[in-house]
Wavefront OBJ file of the C-alpha trace (Angstrom):
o trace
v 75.920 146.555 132.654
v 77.659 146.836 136.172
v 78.241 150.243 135.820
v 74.272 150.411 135.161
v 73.370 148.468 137.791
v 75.611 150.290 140.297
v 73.706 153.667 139.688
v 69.885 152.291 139.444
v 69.771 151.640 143.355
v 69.634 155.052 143.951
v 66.385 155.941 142.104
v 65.173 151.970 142.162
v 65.857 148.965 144.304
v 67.852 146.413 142.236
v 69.481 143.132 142.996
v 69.449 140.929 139.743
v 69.785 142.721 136.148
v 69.253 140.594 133.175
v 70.306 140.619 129.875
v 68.146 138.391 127.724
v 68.782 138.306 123.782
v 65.782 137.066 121.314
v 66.716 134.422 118.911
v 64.104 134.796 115.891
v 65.431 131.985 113.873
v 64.956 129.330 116.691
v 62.265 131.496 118.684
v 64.123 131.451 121.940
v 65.429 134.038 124.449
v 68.752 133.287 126.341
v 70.380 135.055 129.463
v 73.712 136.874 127.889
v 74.308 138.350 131.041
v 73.471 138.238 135.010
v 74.859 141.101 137.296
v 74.001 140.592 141.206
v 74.204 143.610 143.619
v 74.032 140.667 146.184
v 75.522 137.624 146.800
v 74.104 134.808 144.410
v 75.107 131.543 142.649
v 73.349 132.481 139.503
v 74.625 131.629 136.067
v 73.745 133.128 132.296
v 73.384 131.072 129.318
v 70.250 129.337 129.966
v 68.227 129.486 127.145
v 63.986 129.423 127.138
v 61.252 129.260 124.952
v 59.800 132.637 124.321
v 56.157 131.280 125.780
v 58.204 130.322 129.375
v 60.147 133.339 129.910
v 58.922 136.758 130.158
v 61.356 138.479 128.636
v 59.771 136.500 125.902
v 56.189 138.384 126.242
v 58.383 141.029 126.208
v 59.726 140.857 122.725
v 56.967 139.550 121.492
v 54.515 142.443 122.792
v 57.001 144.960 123.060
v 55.481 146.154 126.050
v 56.768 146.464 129.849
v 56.593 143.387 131.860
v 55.663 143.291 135.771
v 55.050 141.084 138.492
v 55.214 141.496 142.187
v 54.909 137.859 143.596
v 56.374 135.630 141.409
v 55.971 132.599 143.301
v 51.961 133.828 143.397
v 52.024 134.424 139.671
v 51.308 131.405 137.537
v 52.135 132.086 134.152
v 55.856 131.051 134.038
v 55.717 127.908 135.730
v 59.190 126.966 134.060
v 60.946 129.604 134.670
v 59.674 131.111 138.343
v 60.521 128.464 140.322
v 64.100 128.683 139.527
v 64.142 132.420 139.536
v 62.444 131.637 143.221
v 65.683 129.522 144.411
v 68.326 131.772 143.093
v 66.113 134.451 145.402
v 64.095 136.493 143.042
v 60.682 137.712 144.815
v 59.425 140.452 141.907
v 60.598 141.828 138.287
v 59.937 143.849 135.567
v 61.304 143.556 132.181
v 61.421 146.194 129.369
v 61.912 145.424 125.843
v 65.142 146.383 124.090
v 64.175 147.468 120.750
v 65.883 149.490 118.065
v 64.684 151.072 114.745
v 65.679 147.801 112.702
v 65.350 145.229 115.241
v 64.032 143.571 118.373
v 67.008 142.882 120.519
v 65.126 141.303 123.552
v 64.887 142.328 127.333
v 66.061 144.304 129.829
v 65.201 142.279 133.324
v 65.247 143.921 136.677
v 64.735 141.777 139.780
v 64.583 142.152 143.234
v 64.703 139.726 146.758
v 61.567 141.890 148.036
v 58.047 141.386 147.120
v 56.144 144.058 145.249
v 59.160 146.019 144.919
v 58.261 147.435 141.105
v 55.466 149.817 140.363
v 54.463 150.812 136.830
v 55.253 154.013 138.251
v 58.594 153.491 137.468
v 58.050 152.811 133.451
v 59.310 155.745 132.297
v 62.544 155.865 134.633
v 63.333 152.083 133.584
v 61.848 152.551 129.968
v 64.371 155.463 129.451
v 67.080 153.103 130.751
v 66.110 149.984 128.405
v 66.351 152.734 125.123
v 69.835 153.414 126.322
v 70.978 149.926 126.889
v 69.404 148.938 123.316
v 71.340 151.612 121.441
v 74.755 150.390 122.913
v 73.372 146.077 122.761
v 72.888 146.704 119.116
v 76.348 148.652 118.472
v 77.802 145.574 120.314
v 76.306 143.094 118.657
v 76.694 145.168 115.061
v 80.453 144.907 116.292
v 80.432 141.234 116.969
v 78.157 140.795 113.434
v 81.041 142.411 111.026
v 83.966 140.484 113.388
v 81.809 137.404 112.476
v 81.439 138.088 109.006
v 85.276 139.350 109.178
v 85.867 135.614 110.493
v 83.878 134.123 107.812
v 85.235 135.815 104.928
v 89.075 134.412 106.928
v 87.785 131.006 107.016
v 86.310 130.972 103.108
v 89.771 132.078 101.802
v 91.393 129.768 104.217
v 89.791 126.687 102.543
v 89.808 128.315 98.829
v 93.837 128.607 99.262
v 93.609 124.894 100.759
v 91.600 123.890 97.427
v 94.140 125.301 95.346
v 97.425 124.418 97.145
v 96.926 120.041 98.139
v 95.364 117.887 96.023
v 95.214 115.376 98.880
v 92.334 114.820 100.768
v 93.427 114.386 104.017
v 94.995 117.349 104.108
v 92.271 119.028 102.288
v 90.139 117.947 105.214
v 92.692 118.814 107.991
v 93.372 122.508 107.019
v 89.646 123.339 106.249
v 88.686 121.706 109.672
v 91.333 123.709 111.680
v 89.815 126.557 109.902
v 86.488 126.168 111.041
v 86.727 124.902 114.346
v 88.123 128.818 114.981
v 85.474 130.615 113.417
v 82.667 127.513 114.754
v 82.145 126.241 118.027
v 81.624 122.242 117.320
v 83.199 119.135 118.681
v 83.465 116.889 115.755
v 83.842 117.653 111.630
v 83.752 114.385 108.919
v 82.821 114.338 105.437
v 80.687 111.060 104.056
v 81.981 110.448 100.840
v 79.502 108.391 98.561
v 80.698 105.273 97.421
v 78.095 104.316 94.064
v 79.816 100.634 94.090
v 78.350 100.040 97.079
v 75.325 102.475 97.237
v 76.369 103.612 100.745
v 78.945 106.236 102.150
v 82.301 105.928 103.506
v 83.605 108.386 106.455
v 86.982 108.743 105.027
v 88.343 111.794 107.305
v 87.067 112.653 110.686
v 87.854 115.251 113.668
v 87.199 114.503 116.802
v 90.194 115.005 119.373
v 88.022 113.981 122.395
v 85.932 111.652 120.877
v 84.899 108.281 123.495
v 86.311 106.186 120.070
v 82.208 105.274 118.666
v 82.656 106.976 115.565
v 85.629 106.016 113.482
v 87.231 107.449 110.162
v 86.725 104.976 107.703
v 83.597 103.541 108.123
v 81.231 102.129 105.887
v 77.362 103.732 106.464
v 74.373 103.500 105.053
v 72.632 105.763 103.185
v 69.493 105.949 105.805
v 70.956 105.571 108.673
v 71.641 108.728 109.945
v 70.643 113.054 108.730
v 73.650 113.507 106.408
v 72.208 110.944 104.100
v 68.830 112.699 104.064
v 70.709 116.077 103.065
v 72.324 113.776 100.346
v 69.338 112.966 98.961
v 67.753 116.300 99.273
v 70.286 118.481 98.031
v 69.622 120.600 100.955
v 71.888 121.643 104.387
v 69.975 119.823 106.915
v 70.017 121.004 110.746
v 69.148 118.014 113.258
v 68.601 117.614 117.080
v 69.246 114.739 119.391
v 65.849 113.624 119.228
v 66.102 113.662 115.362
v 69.277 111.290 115.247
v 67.667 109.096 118.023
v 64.784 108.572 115.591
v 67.033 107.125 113.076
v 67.787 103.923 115.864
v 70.066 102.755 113.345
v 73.998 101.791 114.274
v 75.508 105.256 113.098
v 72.698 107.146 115.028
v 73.196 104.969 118.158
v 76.958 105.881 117.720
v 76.593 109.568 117.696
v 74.080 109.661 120.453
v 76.559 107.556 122.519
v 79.193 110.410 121.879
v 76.947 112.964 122.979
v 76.035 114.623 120.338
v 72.963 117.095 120.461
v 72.831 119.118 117.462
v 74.453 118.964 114.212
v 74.146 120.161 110.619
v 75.228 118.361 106.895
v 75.598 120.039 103.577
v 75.850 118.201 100.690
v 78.717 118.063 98.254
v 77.861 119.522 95.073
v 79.654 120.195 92.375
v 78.651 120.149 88.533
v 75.496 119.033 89.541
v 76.553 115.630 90.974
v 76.240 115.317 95.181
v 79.971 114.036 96.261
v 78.999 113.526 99.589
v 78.068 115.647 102.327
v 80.012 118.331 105.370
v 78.959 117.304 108.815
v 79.487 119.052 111.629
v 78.376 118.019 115.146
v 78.049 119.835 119.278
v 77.238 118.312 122.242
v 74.551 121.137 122.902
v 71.491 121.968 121.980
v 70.348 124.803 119.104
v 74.332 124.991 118.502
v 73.423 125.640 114.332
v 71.194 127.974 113.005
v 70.617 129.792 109.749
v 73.450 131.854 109.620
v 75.773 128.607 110.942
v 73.936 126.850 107.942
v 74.924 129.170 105.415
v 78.180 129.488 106.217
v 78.637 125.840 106.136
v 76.801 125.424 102.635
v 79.768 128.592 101.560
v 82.511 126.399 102.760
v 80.816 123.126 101.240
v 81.204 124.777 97.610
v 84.737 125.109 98.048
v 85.251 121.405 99.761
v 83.430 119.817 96.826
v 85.276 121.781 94.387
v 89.028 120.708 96.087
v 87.421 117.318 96.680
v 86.486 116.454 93.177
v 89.734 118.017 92.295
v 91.646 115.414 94.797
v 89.520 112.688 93.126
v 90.873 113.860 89.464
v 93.862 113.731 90.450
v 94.354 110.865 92.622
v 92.201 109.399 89.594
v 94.634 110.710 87.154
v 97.822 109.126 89.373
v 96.730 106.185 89.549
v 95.758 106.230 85.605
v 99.254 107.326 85.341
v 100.654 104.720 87.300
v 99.128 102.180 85.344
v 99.958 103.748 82.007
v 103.615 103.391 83.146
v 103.865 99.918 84.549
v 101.808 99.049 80.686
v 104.509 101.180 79.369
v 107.101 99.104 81.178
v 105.147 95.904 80.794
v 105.162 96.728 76.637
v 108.924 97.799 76.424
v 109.855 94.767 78.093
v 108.028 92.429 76.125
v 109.282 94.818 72.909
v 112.498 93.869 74.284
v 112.066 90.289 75.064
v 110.050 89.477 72.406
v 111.548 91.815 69.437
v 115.239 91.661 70.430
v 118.282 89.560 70.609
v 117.444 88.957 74.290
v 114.848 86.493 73.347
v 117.499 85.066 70.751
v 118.864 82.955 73.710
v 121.907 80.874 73.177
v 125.769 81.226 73.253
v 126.729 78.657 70.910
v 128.869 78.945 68.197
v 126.191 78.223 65.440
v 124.238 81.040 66.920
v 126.617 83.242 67.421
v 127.770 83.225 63.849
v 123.841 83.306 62.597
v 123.752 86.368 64.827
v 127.588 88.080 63.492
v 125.857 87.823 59.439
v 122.525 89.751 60.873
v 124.668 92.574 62.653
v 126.812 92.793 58.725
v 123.234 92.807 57.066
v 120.792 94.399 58.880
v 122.262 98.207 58.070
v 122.249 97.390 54.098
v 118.281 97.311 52.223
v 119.445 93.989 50.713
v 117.188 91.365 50.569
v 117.750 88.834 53.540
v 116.638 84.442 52.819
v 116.438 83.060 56.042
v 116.340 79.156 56.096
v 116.031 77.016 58.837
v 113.692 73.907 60.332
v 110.236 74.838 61.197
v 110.091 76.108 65.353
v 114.414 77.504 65.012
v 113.370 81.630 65.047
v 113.337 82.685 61.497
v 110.905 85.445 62.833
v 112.773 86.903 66.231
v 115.476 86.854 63.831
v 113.523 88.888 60.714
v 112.448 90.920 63.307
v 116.472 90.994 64.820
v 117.166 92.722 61.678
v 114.649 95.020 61.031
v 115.387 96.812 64.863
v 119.216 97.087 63.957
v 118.260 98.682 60.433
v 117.672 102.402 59.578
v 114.242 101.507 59.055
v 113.481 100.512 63.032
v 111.001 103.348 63.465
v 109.291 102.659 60.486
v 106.687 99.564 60.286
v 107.010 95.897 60.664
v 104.468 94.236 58.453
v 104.799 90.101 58.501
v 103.092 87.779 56.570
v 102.678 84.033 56.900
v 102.373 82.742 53.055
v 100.997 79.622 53.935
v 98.301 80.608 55.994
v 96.413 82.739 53.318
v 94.724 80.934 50.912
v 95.671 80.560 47.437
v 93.045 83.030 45.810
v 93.394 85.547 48.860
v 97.353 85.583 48.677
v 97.728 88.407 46.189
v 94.604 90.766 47.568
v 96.574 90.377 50.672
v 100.220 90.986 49.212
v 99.108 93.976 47.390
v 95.915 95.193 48.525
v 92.052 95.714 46.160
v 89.889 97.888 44.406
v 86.210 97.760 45.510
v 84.545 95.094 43.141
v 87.435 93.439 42.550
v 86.225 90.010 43.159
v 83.435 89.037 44.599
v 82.923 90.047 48.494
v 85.224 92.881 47.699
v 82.924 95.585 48.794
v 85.670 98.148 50.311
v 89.243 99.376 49.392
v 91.644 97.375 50.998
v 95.158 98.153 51.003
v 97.472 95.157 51.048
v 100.795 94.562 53.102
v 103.358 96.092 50.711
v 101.607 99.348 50.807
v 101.778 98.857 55.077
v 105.300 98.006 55.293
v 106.443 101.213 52.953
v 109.414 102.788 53.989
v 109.866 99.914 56.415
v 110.472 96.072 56.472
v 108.055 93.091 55.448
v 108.528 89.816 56.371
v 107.254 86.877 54.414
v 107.660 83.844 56.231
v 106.878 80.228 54.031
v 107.927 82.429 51.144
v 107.911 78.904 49.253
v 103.980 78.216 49.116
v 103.818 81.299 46.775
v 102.333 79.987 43.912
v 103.833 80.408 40.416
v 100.993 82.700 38.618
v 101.780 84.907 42.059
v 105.763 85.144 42.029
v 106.310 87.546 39.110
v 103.939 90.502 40.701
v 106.448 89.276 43.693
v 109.473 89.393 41.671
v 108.341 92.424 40.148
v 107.953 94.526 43.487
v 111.315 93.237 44.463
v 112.847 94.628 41.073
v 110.676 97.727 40.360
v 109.758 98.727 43.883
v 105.991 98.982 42.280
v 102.773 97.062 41.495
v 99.494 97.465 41.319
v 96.556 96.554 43.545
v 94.451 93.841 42.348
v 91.360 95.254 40.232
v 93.399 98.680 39.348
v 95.357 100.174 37.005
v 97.187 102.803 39.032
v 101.129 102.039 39.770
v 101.799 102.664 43.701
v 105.408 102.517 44.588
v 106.636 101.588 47.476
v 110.060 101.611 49.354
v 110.082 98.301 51.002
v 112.792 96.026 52.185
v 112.143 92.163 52.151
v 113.081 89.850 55.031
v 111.676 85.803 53.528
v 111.823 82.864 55.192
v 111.406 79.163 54.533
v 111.837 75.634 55.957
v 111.661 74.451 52.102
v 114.579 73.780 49.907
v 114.033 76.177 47.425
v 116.680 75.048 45.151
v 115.230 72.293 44.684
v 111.806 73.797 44.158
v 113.463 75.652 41.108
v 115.077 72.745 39.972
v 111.790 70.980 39.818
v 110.008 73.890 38.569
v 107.701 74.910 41.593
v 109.422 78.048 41.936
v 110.746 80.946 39.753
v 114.761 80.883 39.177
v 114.737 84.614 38.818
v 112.703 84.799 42.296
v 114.724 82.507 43.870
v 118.383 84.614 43.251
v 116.794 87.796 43.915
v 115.820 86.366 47.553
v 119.012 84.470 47.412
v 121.180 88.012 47.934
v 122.466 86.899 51.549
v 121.466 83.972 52.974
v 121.185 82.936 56.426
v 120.481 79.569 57.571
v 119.534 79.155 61.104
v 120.546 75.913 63.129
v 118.255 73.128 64.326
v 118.293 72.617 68.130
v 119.537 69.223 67.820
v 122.914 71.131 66.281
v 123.428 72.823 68.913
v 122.898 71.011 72.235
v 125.039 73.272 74.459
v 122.067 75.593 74.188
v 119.068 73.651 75.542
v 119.983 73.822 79.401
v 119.790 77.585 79.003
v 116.552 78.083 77.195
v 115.198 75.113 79.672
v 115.989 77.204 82.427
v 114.706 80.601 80.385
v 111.364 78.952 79.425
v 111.014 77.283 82.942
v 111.604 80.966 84.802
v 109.284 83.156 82.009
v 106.163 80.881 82.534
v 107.018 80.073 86.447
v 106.491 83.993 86.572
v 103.761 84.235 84.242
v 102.015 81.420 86.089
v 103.009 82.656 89.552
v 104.476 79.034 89.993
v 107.408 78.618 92.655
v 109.668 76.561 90.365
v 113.561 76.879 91.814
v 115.013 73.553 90.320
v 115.350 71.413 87.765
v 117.257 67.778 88.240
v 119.929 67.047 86.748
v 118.414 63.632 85.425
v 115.675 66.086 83.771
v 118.547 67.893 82.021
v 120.292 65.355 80.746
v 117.141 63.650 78.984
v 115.900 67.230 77.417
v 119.883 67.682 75.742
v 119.766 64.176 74.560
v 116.224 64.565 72.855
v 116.331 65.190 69.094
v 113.603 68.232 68.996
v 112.256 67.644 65.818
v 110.186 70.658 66.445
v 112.733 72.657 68.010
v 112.768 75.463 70.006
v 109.129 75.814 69.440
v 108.868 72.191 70.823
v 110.891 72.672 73.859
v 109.024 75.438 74.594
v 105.713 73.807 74.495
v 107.207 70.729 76.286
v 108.778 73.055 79.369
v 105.540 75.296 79.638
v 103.088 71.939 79.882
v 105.864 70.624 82.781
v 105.330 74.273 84.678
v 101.712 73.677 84.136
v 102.364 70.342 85.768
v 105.286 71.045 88.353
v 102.822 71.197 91.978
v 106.517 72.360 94.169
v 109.748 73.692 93.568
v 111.041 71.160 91.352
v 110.548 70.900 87.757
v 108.046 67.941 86.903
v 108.514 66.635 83.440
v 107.253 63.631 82.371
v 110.011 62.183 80.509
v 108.345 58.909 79.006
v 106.816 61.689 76.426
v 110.736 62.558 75.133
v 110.482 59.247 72.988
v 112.466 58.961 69.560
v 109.693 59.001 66.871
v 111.091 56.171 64.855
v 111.725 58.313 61.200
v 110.762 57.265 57.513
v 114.158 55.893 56.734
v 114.812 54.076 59.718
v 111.625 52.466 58.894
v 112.669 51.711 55.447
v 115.459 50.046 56.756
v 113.654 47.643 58.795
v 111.068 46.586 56.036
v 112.951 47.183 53.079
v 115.713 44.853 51.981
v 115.136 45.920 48.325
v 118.217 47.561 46.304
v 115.575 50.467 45.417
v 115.133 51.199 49.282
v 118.746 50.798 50.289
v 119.437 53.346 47.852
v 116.714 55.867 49.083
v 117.851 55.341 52.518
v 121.360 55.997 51.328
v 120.084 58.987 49.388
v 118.437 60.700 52.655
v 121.302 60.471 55.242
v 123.446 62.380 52.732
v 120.619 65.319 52.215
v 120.184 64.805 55.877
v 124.275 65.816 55.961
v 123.913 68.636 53.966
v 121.139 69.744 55.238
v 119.345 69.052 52.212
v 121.289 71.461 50.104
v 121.349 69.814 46.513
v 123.443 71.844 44.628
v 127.119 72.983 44.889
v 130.727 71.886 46.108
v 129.314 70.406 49.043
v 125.983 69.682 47.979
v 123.976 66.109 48.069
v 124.693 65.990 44.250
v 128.541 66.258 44.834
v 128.999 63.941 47.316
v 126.627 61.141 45.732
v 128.871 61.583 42.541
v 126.125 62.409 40.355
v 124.573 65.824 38.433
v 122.012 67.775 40.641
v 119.089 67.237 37.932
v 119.643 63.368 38.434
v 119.693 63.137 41.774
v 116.587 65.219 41.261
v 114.868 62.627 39.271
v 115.590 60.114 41.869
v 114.192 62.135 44.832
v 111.275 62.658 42.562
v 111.213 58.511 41.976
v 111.810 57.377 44.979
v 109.290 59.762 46.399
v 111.799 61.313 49.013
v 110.969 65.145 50.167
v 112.811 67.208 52.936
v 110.590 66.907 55.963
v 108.686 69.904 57.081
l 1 2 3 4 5 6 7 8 9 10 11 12 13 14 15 16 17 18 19 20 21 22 23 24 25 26 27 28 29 30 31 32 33 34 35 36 37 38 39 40 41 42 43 44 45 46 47 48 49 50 51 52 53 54 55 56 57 58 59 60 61 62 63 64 65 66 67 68 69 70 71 72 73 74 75 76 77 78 79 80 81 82 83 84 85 86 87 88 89 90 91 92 93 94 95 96 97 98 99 100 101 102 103 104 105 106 107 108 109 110 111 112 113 114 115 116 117 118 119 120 121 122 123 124 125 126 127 128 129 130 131 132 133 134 135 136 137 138 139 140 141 142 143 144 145 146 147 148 149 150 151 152 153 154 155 156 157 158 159 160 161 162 163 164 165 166 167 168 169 170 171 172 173 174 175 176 177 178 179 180 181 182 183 184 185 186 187 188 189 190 191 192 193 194 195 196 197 198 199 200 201 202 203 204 205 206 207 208 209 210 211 212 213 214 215 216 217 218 219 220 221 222 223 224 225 226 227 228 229 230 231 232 233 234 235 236 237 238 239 240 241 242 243 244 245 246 247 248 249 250 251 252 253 254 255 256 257 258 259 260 261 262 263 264 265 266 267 268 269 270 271 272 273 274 275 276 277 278 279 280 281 282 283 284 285 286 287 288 289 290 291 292 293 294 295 296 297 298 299 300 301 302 303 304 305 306 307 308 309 310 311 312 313 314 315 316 317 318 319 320 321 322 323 324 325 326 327 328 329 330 331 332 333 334 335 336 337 338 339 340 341 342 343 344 345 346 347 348 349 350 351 352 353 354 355 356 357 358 359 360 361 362 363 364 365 366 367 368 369 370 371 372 373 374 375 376 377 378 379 380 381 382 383 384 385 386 387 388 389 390 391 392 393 394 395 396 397 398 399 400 401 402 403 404 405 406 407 408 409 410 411 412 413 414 415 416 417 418 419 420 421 422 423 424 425 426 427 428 429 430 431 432 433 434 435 436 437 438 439 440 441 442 443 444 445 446 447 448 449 450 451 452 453 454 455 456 457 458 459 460 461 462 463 464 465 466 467 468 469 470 471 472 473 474 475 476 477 478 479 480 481 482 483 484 485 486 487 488 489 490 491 492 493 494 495 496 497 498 499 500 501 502 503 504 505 506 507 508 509 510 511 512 513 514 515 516 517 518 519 520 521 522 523 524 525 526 527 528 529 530 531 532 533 534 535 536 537 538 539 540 541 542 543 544 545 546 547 548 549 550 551 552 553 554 555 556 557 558 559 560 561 562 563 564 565 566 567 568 569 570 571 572 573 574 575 576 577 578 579 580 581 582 583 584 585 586 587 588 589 590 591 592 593 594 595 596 597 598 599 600 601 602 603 604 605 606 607 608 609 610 611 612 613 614 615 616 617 618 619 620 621 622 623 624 625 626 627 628 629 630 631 632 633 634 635 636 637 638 639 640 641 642 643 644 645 646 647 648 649 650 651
């Protein structure tokens, strides 16, 4: 162009050449370039609507363009008076035009009047063809550079999709990206947030924002254009006057940072909107249709790595929980299933615990006895974990909590039509526990007519489920448990003597709490820190004077008691210090030592006489160091006399 306007003066007078380019999209023409042969404080860039310029008549009429007076000529009243104060007096523009396309104008001006005569088409026509061929190579040039660019920028963000999962830096590298290949000031995404019904701005960049808009914020749906190209499904281009018809918070807040034309794209991927792009300028027309497209090309790949950061920050924090539940469940496996619930280091427990560590590798048959609440099932359950069947299921049973007529359809499973209401298979707990461990806990409220399938299963390792005929055997090993004297159920002929020495193989008798006192400070202080946790309770001591009244107590119900007891006093406790209301540890006044008081009979001194030995031997009958033996009399009378004088081992 200088080179061209150097060499003109000498067949034409020239002082200004112009440069204008046509913008179809936005029907515009802007100055791309002003050469002066004079001195002049003029400036390209400006951009005009093709009605106020003539370089727009120009394009639009592809014909050659003249006036002499321009301040006399009234057709351009935008654009002649400022072509009057930067000292133009006449001009004539010629269309640049190719084969394919309309470029725009050429523009010649001068300081004189009347200085162009159509005369001078043909010389300036010729010149215009010339200086179209070599606009539209440049701008061919500058078109493949751009679509070079482009192509950079969509495999930029594609190997940001594929390399972070994180969407911050997601956001970061695709924004760096663009901001090279787009002139812009400001890049966000609006994520949608269906909770809530509105968006969140999770990620923005805007290095010289004024600090209106900030990353994080909540926005509503209608307040500003993104939310319309949400709803559309559509890129949407805005202008300033656009966002300022919003007049919602947002809009006010974008206006405030200047911002004068913008596009958003929405998110879309697997037909569900994500979101939308947005990018923002402080200028006017800054996006058009090819600025749009490109956008919607780099919004595929953003939703695509978005939704992908979503999985998987999704998936993290599924796998997060999954492993604190795993944690949570191994410790309560652990706590609840294990000798670390088995809390105590007395001697009685201690030697309960030696004769499970000899048993639990045999299959024998294991009786545990003890006082209802001592742990006959963390200690069933003791053995089962430290036998060769540990991997293999657990099936327990509570006898006395099944009815009488739904005992054996439970022990060994049904037909369909067995009994009435039987309307489906069901297969009972033997069949569960195969290859495993079953625990039947109250083992004595098996009823007679029931205990020789029982005793059967035990021998055979077989039965038959109730309404069949077919044999299923099973490999089961049984763990029983009672707070009954079954010795003296056999002896009075409530339970089977066969049953009772085949469960009989290796006893275990667990101690009451009351037998071993040197344990209840430390399961006070276990049972006082598990539900202080569990109840998010600040409990840090417990007095002394507490102490000494929960070692003293009896427990009738034992641990199961003190448990109870210590969980209601967290429930209670309001500081640091355990609250228990000791009035409620009160000596329940027992059937004998009421006898004593009323009776003065022989016949009741010699039931209360009777009891405190069973209560001695723990209410073994039989043997060397039996009731029987030490009351000098044969087990079967001392029998009778329980049965006469109506005495029964407490439950």
């Amino acid at each position: 162009m200088k080179a061209l306007a150097q060499h003109i003066p000498q067949v034409v007078r020239v002082d200004f050449l112009a440069l204008v380019l046509y913008n179809p999209e936005w029907n515009i023409v802007q100055d791309y370039l002003i050469h002066a042969n004079v001195s002049a404080d003029i400036g390209g860039g400006k951009e005009w609507h093709v009605d106020d310029h003539p370089a727009g008549t120009v394009v639009q009429s592809q014909k050659p363009f003249f006036s002499s007076d321009i301040m006399a000529d009234q057709r351009y009243p935008k654009s002649f008076p400022l072509m009057w104060e930067d000292g133009v007096r006449s001009l004539c523009a010629f269309p640049l035009t190719t084969a394919l396309r309309h470029l725009g104008a050429l523009v010649f001006a001068s300081r004189e009047k009347g200085t162009y005569r159509e005369s001078d088409s043909d010389f300036l026509a010729e010149a215009a063809t010339h200086i179209a061929v070599a606009v539209d190579n440049v701008l061919h040039f500058q078109e493949l550079t751009r679509e070079r660019d482009h192509s950079r920028l969509l495999l930029e963000v594609n190997n940001a999709v594929v390399s972070t999962r994180n969407l911050k830096e997601l956001f970061a590298s695709m924004s760096a990206s663009l901001r090279r290949i787009m002139p812009h000031v400001t890049t966000s995404l609006y994520l949608y947030d269906s909770d809530i019904q509105t968006f969140r701005r999770p990620v923005l960049d805007f290095p010289e924002g004024k600090g209106f808009i900030q990353a994080g914020a909540i926005i509503g749906i209608d307040d500003s254009p993104p939310g319309k190209a949400f709803q559309s499904r559509k890129a949407l281009t805005w202008n300033e006057a656009e966002l300022k018809a919003y007049a919602s918070e947002t809009a006010n807040q974008l206006v405030a940072e200047g911002m004068k034309s913008g596009v958003s794209v929405p998110l879309v991927v697997r037909d569900q909107v994500l979101g939308t792009l947005n990018v923002a300028s402080v200028k006017d027309n800054d996006f058009g249709q090819k600025e749009q497209e490109l956008l919607t090309q780099v919004s595929t790949q953003v939703a695509i790595g978005l939704d992908n950061a979503m999985a998987y920050q999704h998936i993290t924090e599924l796998k997060e929980q999954l492993e604190q539940e795993n944690v949570y469940l191994k410790d309560e496996i652990r706590n609840e299933h294990d000798f670390d619930e088995i809390i105590g280091e007395s001697v009685e427990l201690k030697r309960v615990l030696q004769q499970v560590e000899i048993v639990a590798p045999t299959d024998s048959t294991v009786l545990i006895q003890g006082e209802t609440g001592t742990g006959k099932e963390l200690i069933a359950r003791a053995l089962h974990q430290r036998s060769g069947r540990k991997d293999r299921p657990f099936v327990k049973l509570n006898c006395a909590a099944i009815p009488t007529g739904l005992l054996e359809s439970e022990l060994f499973g049904h037909e369909r039509g067995a009994f009435t209401g039987a309307i489906a298979q069901t297969v009972g707990r033997f069949e569960l526990a195969n290859r495993g461990t079953i625990f039947l806990d109250e083992v004595g409220e098996i009823p007679l007519e029931l205990q020789s399938k029982l005793l059967r299963v035990l021998q055979e390792q077989e039965f038959e489920r109730l309404g069949s005929t077919r044999t299923i055997k099973v490999d089961v090993r049984l763990v029983a448990a009672t707070n009954r004297d079954l010795g003296a159920m056999v002896e009075a002929g409530q339970f089977r003597r066969d049953l009772y020495y085949r469960l009989n193989v290796f006893p275990v008798t667990i101690p009451a709490l009351r037998e071993r006192p040197g344990d209840i400070p430390i399961l006070v202080r276990y049972f006082t820190q598990r539900n202080a946790l569990r109840m998010k309770k600040p409990i840090e001591t417990i007095p002394s004077k507490v102490m000494e009244s929960l070692t003293r107590y009896h427990w009738p119900g034992n641990i199961r008691e003190l448990e109870n007891v210590i969980e209601r006093a967290v429930i209670l406790s309001q500081g640091p210090v355990l609250a228990i209301p000791l009035t409620e540890l009160k000596v329940v006044p027992s059937k004998a030592s009421s006898s004593r008081q009323k009776t003065a009979t022989l016949e009741g001194v010699e039931r209360d006489h009777i009891i405190d030995v069973l209560r001695e031997t723990k209410w073994v009958v039989g043997g060397k160091a039996g009731a029987a033996a030490r009351l000098g009399m044969k087990r079967t009378t001392l029998i009778s006399k329980m049965k006469k004088l109506d005495i029964s081992r407490p439950i």
